[in-house]
C-alpha positions as CSV (number, residue, x, y, z in Angstrom):
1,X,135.6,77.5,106.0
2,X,134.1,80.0,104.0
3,X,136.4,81.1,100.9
4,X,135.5,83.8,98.3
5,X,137.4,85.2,95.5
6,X,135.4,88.0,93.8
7,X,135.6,91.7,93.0
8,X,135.2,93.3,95.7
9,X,132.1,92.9,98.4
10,X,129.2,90.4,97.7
11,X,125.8,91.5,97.9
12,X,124.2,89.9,100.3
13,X,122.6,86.8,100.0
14,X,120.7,83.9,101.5
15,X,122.9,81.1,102.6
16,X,123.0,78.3,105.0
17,X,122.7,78.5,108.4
18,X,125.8,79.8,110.5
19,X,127.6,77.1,112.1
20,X,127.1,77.1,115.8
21,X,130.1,77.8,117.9
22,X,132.3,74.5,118.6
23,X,132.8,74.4,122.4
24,X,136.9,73.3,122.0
25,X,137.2,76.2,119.6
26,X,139.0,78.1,122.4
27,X,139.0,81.7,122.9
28,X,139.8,83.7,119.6
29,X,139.1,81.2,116.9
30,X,136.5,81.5,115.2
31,X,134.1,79.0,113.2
32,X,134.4,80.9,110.1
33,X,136.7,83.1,108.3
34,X,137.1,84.6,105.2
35,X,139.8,85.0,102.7
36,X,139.7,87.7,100.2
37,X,142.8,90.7,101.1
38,X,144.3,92.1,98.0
39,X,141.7,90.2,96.0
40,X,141.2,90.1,92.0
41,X,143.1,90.3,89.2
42,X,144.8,93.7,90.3
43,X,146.4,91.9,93.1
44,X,147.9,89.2,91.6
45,X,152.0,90.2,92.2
46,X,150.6,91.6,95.3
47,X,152.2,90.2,98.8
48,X,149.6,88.3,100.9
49,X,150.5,87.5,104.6
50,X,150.5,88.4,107.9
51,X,153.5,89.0,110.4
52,X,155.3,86.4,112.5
53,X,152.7,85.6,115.8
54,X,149.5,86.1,113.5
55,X,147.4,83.9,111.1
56,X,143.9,83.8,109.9
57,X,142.7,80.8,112.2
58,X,139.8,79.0,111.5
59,X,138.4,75.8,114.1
60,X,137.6,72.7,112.0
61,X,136.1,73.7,108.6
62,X,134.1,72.0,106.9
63,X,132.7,73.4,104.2
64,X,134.2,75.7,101.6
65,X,132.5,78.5,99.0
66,X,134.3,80.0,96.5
67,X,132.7,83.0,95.1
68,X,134.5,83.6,92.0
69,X,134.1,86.3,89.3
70,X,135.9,86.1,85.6
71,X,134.9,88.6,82.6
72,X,136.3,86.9,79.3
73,X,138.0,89.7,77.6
74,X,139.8,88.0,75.4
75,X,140.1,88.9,71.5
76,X,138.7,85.5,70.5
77,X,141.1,85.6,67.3
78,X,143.7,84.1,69.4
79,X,146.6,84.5,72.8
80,X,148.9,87.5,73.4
81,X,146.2,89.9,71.3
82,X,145.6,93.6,71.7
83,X,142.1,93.2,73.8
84,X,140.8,96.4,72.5
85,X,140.9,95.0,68.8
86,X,138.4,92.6,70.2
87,X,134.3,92.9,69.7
88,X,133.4,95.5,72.2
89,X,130.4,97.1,72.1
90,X,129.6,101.0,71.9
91,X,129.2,101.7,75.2
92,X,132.8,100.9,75.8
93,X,135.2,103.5,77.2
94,X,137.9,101.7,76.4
95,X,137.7,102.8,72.6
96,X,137.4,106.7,73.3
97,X,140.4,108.5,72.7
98,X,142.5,109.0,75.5
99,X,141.4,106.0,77.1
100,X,145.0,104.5,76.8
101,X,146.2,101.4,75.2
102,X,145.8,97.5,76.2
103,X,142.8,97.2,78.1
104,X,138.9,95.8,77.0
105,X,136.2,97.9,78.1
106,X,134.5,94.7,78.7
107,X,135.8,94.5,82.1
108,X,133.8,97.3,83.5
109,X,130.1,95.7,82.7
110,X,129.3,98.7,80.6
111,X,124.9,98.6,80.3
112,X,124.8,97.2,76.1
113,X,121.6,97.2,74.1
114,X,121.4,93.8,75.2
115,X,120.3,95.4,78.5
116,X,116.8,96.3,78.7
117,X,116.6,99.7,80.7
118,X,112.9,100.5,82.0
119,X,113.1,103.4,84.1
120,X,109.4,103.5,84.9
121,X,109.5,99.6,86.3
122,X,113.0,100.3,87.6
123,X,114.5,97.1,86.1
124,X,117.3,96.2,84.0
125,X,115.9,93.1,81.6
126,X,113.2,92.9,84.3
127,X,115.6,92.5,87.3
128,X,115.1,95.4,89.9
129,X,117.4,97.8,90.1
130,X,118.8,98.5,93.7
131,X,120.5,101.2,94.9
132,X,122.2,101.0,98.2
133,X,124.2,104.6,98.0
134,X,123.6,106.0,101.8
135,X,121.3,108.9,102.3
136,X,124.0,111.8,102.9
137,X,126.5,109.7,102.3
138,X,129.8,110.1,99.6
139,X,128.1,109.1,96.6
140,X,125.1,111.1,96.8
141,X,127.1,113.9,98.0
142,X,128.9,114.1,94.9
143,X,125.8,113.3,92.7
144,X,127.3,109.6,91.5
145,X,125.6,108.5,88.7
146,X,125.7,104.9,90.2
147,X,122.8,105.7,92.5
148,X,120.2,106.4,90.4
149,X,118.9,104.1,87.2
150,X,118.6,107.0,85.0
151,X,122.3,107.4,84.8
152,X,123.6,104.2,85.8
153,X,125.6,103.0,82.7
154,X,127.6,100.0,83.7
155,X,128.7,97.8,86.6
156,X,127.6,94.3,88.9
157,X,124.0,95.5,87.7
158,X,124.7,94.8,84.3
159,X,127.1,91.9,84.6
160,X,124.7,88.8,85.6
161,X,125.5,85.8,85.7
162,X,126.0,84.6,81.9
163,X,125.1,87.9,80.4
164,X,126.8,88.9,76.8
165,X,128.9,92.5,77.0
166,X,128.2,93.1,73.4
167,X,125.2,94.8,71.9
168,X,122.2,93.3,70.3
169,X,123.3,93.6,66.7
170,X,126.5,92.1,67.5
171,X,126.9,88.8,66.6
172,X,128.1,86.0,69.5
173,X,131.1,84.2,70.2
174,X,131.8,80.2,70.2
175,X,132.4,80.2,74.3
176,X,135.8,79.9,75.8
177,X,136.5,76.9,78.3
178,X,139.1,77.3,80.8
179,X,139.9,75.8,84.3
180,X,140.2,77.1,87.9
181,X,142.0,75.4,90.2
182,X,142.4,76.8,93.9
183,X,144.6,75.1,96.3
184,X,144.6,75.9,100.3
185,X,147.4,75.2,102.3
186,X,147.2,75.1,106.3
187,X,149.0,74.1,109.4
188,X,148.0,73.3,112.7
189,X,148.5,76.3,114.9
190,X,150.9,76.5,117.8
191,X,150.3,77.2,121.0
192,X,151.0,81.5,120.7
193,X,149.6,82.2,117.5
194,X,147.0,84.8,117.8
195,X,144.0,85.3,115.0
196,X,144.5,88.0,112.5
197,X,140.9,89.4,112.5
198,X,139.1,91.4,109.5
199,X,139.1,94.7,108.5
200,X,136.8,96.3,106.3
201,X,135.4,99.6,104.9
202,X,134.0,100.9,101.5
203,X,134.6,104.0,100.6
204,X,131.5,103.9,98.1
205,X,129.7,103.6,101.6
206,X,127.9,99.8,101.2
207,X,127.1,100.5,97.5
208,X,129.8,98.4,96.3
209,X,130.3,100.4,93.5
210,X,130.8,103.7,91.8
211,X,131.2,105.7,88.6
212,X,133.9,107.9,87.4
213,X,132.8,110.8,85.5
214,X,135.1,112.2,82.3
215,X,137.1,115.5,83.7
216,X,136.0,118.8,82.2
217,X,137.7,118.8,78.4
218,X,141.1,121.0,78.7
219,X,141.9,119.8,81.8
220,X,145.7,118.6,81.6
221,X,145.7,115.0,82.0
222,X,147.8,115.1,85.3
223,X,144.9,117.2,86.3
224,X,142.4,114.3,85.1
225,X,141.7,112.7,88.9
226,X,138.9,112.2,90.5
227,X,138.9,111.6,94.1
228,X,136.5,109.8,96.0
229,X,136.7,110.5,100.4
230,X,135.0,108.7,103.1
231,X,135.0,109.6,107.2
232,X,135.2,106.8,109.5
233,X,136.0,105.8,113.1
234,X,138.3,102.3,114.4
235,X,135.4,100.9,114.9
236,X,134.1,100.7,111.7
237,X,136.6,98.9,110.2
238,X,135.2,95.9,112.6
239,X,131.7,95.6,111.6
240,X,132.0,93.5,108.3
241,X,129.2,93.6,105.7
242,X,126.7,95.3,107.5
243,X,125.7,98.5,106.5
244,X,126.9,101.7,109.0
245,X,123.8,102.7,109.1
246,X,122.5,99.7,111.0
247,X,122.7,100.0,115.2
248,X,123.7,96.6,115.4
249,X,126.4,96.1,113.7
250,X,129.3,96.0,115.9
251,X,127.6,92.8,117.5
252,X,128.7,90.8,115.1
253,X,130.0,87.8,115.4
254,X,132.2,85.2,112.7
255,X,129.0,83.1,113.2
256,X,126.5,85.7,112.2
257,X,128.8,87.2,109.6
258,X,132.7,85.9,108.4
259,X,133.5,89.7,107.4
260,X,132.9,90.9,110.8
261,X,136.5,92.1,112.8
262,X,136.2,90.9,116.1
263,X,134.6,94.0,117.8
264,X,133.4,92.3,120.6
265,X,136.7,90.9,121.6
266,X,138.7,94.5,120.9
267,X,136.1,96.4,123.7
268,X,136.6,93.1,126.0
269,X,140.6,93.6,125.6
270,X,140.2,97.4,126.1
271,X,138.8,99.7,123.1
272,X,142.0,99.7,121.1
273,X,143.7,97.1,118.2
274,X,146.7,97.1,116.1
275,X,146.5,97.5,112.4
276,X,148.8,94.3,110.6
277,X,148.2,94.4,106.9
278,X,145.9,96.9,104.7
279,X,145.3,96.1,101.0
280,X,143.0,98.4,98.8
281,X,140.5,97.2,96.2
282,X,141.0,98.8,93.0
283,X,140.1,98.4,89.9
284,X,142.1,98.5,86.3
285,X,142.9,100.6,84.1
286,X,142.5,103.8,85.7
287,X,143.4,103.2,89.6
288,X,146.1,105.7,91.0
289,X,145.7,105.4,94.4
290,X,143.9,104.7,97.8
291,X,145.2,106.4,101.4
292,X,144.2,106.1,105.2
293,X,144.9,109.2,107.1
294,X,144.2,109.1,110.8
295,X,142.2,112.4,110.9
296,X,142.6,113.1,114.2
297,X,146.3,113.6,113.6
298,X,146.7,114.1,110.2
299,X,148.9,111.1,110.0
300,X,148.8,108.9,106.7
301,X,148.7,105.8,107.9
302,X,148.8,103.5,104.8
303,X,149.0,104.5,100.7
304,X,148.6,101.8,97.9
305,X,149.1,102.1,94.6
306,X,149.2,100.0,91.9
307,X,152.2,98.6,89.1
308,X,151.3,98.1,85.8
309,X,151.6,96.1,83.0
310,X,153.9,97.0,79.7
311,X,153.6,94.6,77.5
312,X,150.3,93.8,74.9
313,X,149.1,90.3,76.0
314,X,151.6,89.8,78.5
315,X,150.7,87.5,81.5
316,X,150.6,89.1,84.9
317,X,152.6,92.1,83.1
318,X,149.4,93.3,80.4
319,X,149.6,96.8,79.7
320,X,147.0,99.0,80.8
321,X,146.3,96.5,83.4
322,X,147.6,96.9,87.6
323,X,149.3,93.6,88.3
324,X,149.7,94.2,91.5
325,X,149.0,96.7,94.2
326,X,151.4,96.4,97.0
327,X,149.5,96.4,100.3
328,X,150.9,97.6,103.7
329,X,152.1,95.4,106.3
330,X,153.3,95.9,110.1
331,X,155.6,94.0,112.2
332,X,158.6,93.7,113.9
333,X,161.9,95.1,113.5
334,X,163.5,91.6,113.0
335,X,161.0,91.3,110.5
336,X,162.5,94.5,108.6
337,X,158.8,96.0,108.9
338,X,157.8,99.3,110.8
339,X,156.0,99.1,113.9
340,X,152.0,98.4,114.2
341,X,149.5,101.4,113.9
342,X,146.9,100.9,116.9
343,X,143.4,102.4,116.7
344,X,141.1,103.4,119.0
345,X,137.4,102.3,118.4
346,X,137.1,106.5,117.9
347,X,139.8,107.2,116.1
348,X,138.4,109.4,113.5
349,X,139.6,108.0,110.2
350,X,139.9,109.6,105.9
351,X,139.8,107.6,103.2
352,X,140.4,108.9,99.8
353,X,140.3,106.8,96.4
354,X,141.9,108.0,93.6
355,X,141.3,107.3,89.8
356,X,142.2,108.6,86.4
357,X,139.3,110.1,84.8
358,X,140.9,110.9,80.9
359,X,137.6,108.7,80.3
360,X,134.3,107.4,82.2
361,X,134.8,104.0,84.1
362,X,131.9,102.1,85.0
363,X,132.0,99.8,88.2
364,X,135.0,100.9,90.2
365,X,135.2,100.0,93.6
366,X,137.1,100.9,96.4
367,X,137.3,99.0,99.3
368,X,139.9,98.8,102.6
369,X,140.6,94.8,102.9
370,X,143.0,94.0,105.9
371,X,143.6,92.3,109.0
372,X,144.0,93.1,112.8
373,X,145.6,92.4,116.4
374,X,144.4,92.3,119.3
375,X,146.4,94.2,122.0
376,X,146.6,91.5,124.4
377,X,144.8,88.0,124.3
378,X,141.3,87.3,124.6
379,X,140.5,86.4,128.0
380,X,139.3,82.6,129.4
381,X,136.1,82.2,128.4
382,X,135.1,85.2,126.1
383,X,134.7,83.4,122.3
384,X,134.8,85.0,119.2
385,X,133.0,82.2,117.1
């Protein structure tokens, strides 16, 4: 079993060996899965399930990674405190005017004096810096100041392990302590229950990140959007981490990578899957919205968007936070849900991510996370480990 909780899509990393496929696994349950749909602290009053016949199956686990993330925003004077009268430093956007109230800056990584910028080694405090925007692709298309180190100014890049958000002449904090605990809860499967498979696109195109840029000054502030819009096909949402540009990577496998949707067993059952839950990873304060259009048809398929928080300090209702962002879910009627979407490995897809830009945000991601059907079951002897 391989569990992360995180912000959005890890890097990736060197890790242990992929398990190799269990012969009694049977066909369509794989050796590994992962659990992250609706993920982070903007989805925690969101729904998290799948419809009656589905479940994310896993054979035999045995060995669980949680991949957790936490930025202590907390103003360290004591509980239920405006965050934004807490130290920040300068760099902040939180503390510009129009930023809105409730929120901490902090949360968004923003690049501090702390951080050691040198453009001509290309490191930040002697770590590379790595851009992984796509040649062509949406973020170099709109000039995104993520891609390049000269105007990179906050995000994962600038949040390492340990690192301080305040600047140098800022003075530190005794450290907070505080406890996680995770509990997993399973069954045994029964006999019809078919594997609810992964689902995955950014819209930042494999740079797991992106930067909002302030709107023009005048512009009204229901004006003060910007919008962020990525092409893709049915297949793509089956390739997991890999990046689009690489030839192989609809041959994944849950043994090579956990992410990856089952693409092999969606061509082996006939080209085409059904869509059963769709959550999108956004980030506070300024998230409005994320929508899949089937651009063949013009169709929206799925919108998301978030509720806040109204109340200072509140928990799970903090202002100027999104406590949850309701995903959407397929079914049956009985269920009291609307019928399944089925895709096409060529349906031509549109994604567009939506966020407030009264201020710059720094980090913002935006990231379909969902689960899949297959059409009809896998045949005897095909394996999807």
């Amino acid at each position: 079993l391989q569990a992360r909780l995180h912000a959005g899509a890890p890097p990736p990393r060197p890790g242990p060996p992929p398990p190799a496929p269990h012969p009694s696994a049977g066909p369509g349950v794989p050796v590994r899965q992962v659990f992250s749909e609706g993920n982070g602290n903007e989805h925690r009053g969101s729904f998290h399930g799948t419809p009656r016949g589905y479940a994310q199956l896993i054979h035999s686990p045995q060995v669980a990674e949680l991949y957790h993330m936490s930025i202590n925003t907390r103003n360290p004077r004591g509980h239920g405190l405006d965050p934004r009268d807490a130290p920040q430093p300068r760099a902040s956007t939180s503390l510009l005017p129009g930023a809105g109230p409730g929120w901490s800056g902090i949360l968004e990584c923003p690049c501090t004096t702390r951080h050691h910028v040198n453009l001509s080694q290309g490191t930040i405090n002697g770590r590379p810096f790595h851009s992984y925007c796509l040649e062509g692709g949406a973020l170099q298309r709109d000039n995104n100041g993520i891609c390049s180190l000269a105007t990179y100014r906050g995000g994962m890049q600038c949040c390492v392990d340990g690192d301080v958000l305040l600047d140098a002449d800022q003075p530190d904090h005794p450290i907070d302590t505080y406890f996680h605990k995770l509990r997993v809860y399973f069954e045994e499967p029964r006999p019809a229950l078919q594997n609810a498979f992964r689902l995955y696109w950014q819209a930042e195109e494999w740079n797991g990140e992106y930067q909002i840029p302030q709107c023009a000054a005048g512009t009204p502030p229901a004006d003060c959007v910007h919008t962020l819009t990525s092409r893709l096909t049915g297949a793509d949402l089956l390739g997991g981490l890999q990046s689009p540009t690489d030839p192989q990577r609809l041959n994944c496998s849950a043994v090579t990578d956990p992410w990856c949707g089952q693409a092999r067993d969606v061509v082996r059952t006939g080209g085409r899957y059904k869509l059963l839950y769709m959550a999108f990873h956004q980030h506070s304060p300024a998230v409005l919205e994320g929508t899949l259009y089937n651009a063949d048809t013009g169709e929206l398929i799925c919108r998301n968007a978030p509720k806040k928080g109204t109340q200072v300090g509140e928990p799970l209702g903090e202002t100027g936070y999104a406590v949850g962002i309701p995903p959407c879910v397929w079914g049956s009627e009985e269920e009291g849900l609307p019928p399944p979407p089925v895709l096409s490995l060529t349906t031509n897809l549109r994604v567009v991510a939506k966020y407030n830009a009264s201020v710059p945000h720094y980090g913002v991601m935006a990231m379909w996370q969902g689960r899949g059907g297959l059409l009809r079951p896998v045949p005897t002897g095909s394996t999807v480990n």
